[in-house]
C-alpha positions as CSV (number, residue, x, y, z in Angstrom):
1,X,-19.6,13.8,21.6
2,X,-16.0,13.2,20.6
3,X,-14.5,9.8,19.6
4,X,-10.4,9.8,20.7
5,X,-8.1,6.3,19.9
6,X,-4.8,6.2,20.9
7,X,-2.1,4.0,20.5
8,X,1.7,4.1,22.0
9,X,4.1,4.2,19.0
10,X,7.8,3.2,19.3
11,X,9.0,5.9,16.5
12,X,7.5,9.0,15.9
13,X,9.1,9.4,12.4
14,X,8.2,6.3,10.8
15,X,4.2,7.4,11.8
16,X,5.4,11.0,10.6
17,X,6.4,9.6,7.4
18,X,2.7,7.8,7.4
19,X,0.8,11.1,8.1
20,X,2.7,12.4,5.1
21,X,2.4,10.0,2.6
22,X,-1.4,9.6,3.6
23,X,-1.4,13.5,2.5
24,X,-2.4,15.1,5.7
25,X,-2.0,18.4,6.6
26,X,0.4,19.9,9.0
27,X,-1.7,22.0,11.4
28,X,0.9,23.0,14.3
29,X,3.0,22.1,16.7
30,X,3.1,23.1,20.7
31,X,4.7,22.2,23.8
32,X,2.0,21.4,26.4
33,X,1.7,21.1,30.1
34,X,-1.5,19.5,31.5
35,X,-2.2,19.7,35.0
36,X,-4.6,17.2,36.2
37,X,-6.7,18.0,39.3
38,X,-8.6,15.2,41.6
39,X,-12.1,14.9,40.5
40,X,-14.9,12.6,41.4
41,X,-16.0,12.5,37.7
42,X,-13.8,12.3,35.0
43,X,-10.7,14.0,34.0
44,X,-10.5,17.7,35.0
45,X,-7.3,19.1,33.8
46,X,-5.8,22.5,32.7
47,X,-4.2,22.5,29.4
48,X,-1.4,25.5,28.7
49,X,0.4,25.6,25.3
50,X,3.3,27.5,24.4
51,X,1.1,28.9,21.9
52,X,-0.7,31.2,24.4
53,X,-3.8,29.0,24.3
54,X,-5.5,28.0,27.8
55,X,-8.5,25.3,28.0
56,X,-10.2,24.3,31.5
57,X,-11.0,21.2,30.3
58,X,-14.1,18.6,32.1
59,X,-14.1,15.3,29.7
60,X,-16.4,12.3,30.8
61,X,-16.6,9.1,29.1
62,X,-16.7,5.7,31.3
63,X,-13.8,3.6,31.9
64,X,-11.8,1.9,29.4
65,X,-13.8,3.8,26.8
66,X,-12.4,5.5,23.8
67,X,-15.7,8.0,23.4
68,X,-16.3,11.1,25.5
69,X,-19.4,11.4,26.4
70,X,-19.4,14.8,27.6
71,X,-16.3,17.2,27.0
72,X,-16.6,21.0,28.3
73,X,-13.9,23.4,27.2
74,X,-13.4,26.7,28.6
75,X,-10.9,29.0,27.1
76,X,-9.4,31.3,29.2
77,X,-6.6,33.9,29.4
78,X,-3.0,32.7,29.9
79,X,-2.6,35.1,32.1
80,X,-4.7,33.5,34.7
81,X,-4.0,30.2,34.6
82,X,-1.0,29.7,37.3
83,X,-3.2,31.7,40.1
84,X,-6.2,29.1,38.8
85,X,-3.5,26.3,39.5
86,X,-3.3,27.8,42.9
87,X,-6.6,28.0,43.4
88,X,-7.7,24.4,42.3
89,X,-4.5,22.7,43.8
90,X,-6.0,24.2,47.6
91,X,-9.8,23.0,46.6
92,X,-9.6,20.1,45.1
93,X,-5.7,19.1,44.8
94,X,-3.4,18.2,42.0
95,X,-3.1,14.4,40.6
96,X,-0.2,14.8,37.7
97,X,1.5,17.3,35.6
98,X,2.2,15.7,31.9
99,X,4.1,17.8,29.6
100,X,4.1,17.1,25.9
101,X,5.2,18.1,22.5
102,X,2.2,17.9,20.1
103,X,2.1,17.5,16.4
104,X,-1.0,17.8,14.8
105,X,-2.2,17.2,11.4
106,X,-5.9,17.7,10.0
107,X,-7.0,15.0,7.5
108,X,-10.4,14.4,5.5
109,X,-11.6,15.7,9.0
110,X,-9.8,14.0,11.5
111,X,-7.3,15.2,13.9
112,X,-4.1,13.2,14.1
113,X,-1.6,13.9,16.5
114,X,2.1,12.7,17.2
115,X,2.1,13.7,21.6
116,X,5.3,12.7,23.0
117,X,5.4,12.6,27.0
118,X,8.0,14.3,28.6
119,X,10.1,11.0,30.3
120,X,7.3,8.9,29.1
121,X,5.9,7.8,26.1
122,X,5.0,8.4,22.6
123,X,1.7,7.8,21.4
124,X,-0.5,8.3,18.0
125,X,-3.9,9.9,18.8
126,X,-6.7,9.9,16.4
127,X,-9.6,11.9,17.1
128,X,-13.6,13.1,15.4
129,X,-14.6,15.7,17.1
130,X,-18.3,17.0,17.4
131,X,-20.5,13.7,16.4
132,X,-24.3,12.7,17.1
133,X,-24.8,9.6,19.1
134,X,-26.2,8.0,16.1
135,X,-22.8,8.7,14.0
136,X,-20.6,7.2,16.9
137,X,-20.7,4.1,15.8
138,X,-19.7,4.8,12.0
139,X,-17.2,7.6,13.1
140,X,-15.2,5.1,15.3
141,X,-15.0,2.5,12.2
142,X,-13.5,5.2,10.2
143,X,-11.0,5.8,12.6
144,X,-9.7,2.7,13.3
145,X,-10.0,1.6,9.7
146,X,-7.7,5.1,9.6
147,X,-5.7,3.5,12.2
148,X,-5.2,0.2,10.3
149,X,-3.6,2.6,7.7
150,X,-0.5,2.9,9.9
151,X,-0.7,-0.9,11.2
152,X,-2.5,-1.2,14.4
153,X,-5.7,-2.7,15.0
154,X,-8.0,-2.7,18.0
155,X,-6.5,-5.0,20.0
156,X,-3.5,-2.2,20.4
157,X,-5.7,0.9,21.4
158,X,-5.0,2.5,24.6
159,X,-8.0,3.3,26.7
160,X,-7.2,4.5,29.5
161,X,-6.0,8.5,29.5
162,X,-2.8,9.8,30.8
163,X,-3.3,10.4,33.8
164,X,-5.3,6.6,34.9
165,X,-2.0,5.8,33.0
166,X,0.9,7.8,34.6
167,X,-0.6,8.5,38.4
Protein backbone atom coordinates (compact mmCIF):
# COMPACT_ATOMS: atom_id res chain seq x y z
CA UNK A 1 0.00 0.00 0.00
CA UNK A 2 1.27 3.54 -0.67
CA UNK A 3 0.05 6.78 1.00
CA UNK A 4 0.42 9.97 -1.74
CA UNK A 5 -0.77 13.77 -0.56
CA UNK A 6 -0.66 16.44 -2.79
CA UNK A 7 -1.11 19.96 -2.67
CA UNK A 8 -0.98 22.77 -5.62
CA UNK A 9 1.73 25.22 -4.69
CA UNK A 10 1.92 28.83 -6.18
CA UNK A 11 5.98 28.94 -6.12
CA UNK A 12 8.09 26.11 -6.52
CA UNK A 13 11.19 27.88 -5.09
CA UNK A 14 9.89 29.12 -1.91
CA UNK A 15 8.88 25.03 -1.23
CA UNK A 16 12.44 24.29 -2.79
CA UNK A 17 13.89 26.47 -0.27
CA UNK A 18 11.63 24.36 2.42
CA UNK A 19 12.91 20.90 1.19
CA UNK A 20 16.40 22.44 1.74
CA UNK A 21 16.37 23.91 4.86
CA UNK A 22 14.35 20.76 6.23
CA UNK A 23 17.72 18.91 5.00
CA UNK A 24 16.38 16.64 2.37
CA UNK A 25 18.16 15.03 -0.17
CA UNK A 26 18.23 15.82 -3.80
CA UNK A 27 17.50 12.55 -5.50
CA UNK A 28 16.94 13.62 -9.38
CA UNK A 29 15.28 15.41 -11.63
CA UNK A 30 13.27 14.20 -15.01
CA UNK A 31 11.04 15.43 -17.61
CA UNK A 32 7.98 13.05 -17.68
CA UNK A 33 5.15 12.32 -20.04
CA UNK A 34 2.23 10.26 -18.72
CA UNK A 35 -0.20 8.90 -20.93
CA UNK A 36 -3.43 7.94 -19.38
CA UNK A 37 -5.50 5.20 -20.96
CA UNK A 38 -9.44 4.67 -20.26
CA UNK A 39 -9.99 2.14 -17.67
CA UNK A 40 -12.90 0.87 -15.77
CA UNK A 41 -10.77 0.67 -12.52
CA UNK A 42 -8.44 3.12 -11.59
CA UNK A 43 -5.81 5.00 -13.25
CA UNK A 44 -3.81 3.01 -15.91
CA UNK A 45 -1.17 5.16 -17.29
CA UNK A 46 2.26 4.89 -19.05
CA UNK A 47 4.95 6.81 -17.37
CA UNK A 48 8.19 7.67 -19.80
CA UNK A 49 11.15 9.81 -18.32
CA UNK A 50 13.85 11.37 -19.99
CA UNK A 51 15.88 9.32 -17.87
CA UNK A 52 15.24 6.06 -20.02
CA UNK A 53 12.95 4.70 -17.29
CA UNK A 54 9.48 3.16 -18.44
CA UNK A 55 6.62 2.05 -15.82
CA UNK A 56 3.08 0.43 -16.97
CA UNK A 57 1.52 1.64 -14.11
CA UNK A 58 -2.29 0.13 -12.66
CA UNK A 59 -2.93 2.32 -9.20
CA UNK A 60 -6.33 1.70 -7.34
CA UNK A 61 -7.45 3.59 -4.46
CA UNK A 62 -11.26 4.83 -4.21
CA UNK A 63 -12.34 8.27 -4.93
CA UNK A 64 -11.19 11.29 -3.29
CA UNK A 65 -8.75 9.12 -1.44
CA UNK A 66 -5.09 9.93 -0.83
CA UNK A 67 -4.05 5.97 -0.21
CA UNK A 68 -3.61 3.45 -3.03
CA UNK A 69 -4.83 0.48 -2.35
CA UNK A 70 -3.28 -1.46 -4.92
CA UNK A 71 -0.41 0.00 -7.18
CA UNK A 72 1.25 -2.53 -9.91
CA UNK A 73 4.39 -1.33 -11.65
CA UNK A 74 5.83 -2.90 -14.60
CA UNK A 75 9.06 -1.79 -15.88
CA UNK A 76 9.65 -2.03 -19.26
CA UNK A 77 12.09 -1.17 -22.14
CA UNK A 78 11.91 2.37 -23.50
CA UNK A 79 12.22 1.05 -26.54
CA UNK A 80 8.76 -0.36 -26.54
CA UNK A 81 6.78 1.96 -25.21
CA UNK A 82 5.47 4.19 -28.26
CA UNK A 83 4.29 0.79 -30.19
CA UNK A 84 2.56 -0.05 -26.48
CA UNK A 85 1.00 3.52 -26.92
CA UNK A 86 -0.27 2.29 -30.18
CA UNK A 87 -1.38 -0.72 -29.05
CA UNK A 88 -3.40 0.53 -25.91
CA UNK A 89 -4.71 3.69 -27.67
CA UNK A 90 -6.69 0.99 -30.45
CA UNK A 91 -7.81 -1.32 -27.25
CA UNK A 92 -8.76 0.59 -24.83
CA UNK A 93 -8.16 4.48 -25.93
CA UNK A 94 -6.25 7.34 -24.57
CA UNK A 95 -7.86 9.84 -21.83
CA UNK A 96 -4.79 12.55 -21.37
CA UNK A 97 -1.20 13.09 -21.99
CA UNK A 98 0.35 15.22 -18.83
CA UNK A 99 3.92 16.09 -19.16
CA UNK A 100 5.89 17.22 -16.20
CA UNK A 101 9.26 18.24 -14.78
CA UNK A 102 9.91 16.33 -11.52
CA UNK A 103 12.07 17.08 -8.69
CA UNK A 104 12.49 14.64 -6.12
CA UNK A 105 14.03 14.65 -2.88
CA UNK A 106 14.29 11.59 -0.34
CA UNK A 107 13.85 12.54 3.39
CA UNK A 108 13.84 10.41 6.71
CA UNK A 109 12.02 7.99 4.15
CA UNK A 110 9.65 9.97 2.40
CA UNK A 111 9.54 10.95 -1.16
CA UNK A 112 8.96 14.59 -1.80
CA UNK A 113 8.55 15.83 -5.08
CA UNK A 114 8.28 19.47 -6.84
CA UNK A 115 5.97 18.14 -10.38
CA UNK A 116 5.20 21.02 -12.40
CA UNK A 117 2.49 20.40 -15.32
CA UNK A 118 3.27 21.42 -18.52
CA UNK A 119 0.49 24.55 -19.15
CA UNK A 120 -0.90 23.55 -15.82
CA UNK A 121 -0.06 23.47 -12.50
CA UNK A 122 2.48 23.10 -9.82
CA UNK A 123 1.91 20.90 -7.05
CA UNK A 124 4.03 19.43 -3.84
CA UNK A 125 3.63 15.69 -3.59
CA UNK A 126 4.46 13.78 -0.55
CA UNK A 127 4.51 10.14 -0.67
CA UNK A 128 5.38 6.59 1.87
CA UNK A 129 5.70 3.98 -0.18
CA UNK A 130 5.36 0.20 0.74
CA UNK A 131 3.19 0.34 4.13
CA UNK A 132 1.00 -2.47 5.99
CA UNK A 133 -2.57 -1.67 6.44
CA UNK A 134 -2.06 -1.39 10.04
CA UNK A 135 0.73 1.43 9.53
CA UNK A 136 -1.57 3.52 7.19
CA UNK A 137 -3.00 5.34 9.63
CA UNK A 138 0.33 6.47 11.48
CA UNK A 139 2.12 6.86 8.06
CA UNK A 140 -0.44 9.45 6.76
CA UNK A 141 -0.13 11.49 10.22
CA UNK A 142 3.51 11.72 9.60
CA UNK A 143 3.03 13.06 6.27
CA UNK A 144 0.79 15.63 6.72
CA UNK A 145 2.43 16.66 10.05
CA UNK A 146 5.49 16.76 7.22
CA UNK A 147 3.18 18.79 5.28
CA UNK A 148 2.38 21.24 8.00
CA UNK A 149 6.18 21.78 7.85
CA UNK A 150 5.79 23.84 4.69
CA UNK A 151 2.23 25.38 5.75
CA UNK A 152 -0.65 23.45 4.46
CA UNK A 153 -2.93 21.43 6.38
CA UNK A 154 -5.67 18.95 5.36
CA UNK A 155 -8.10 21.05 4.39
CA UNK A 156 -5.67 22.02 1.26
CA UNK A 157 -4.86 18.42 -0.03
CA UNK A 158 -5.72 17.50 -3.42
CA UNK A 159 -7.35 14.22 -3.91
CA UNK A 160 -8.25 13.77 -6.88
CA UNK A 161 -5.15 12.58 -9.48
CA UNK A 162 -4.24 14.39 -12.66
CA UNK A 163 -6.05 13.01 -14.87
CA UNK A 164 -9.89 13.21 -12.76
CA UNK A 165 -8.29 16.64 -12.57
CA UNK A 166 -7.22 17.74 -16.10
CA UNK A 167 -9.73 15.46 -18.46
Amino acid sequence: MQIEIKVKINTSSTVRQKIESLGAKFWKKTKETDTYFTSKRGVFKLKQADTNECLLIHDFRPKESITTALRTELPMESVFSEKLIAILEDAVGIQLVLQREREQYIYHGFLLAVDSIKNHDTFLELTSDEISEDRRDLEKQKLLDLLSQFGFSEKDLETKSYVDMYV
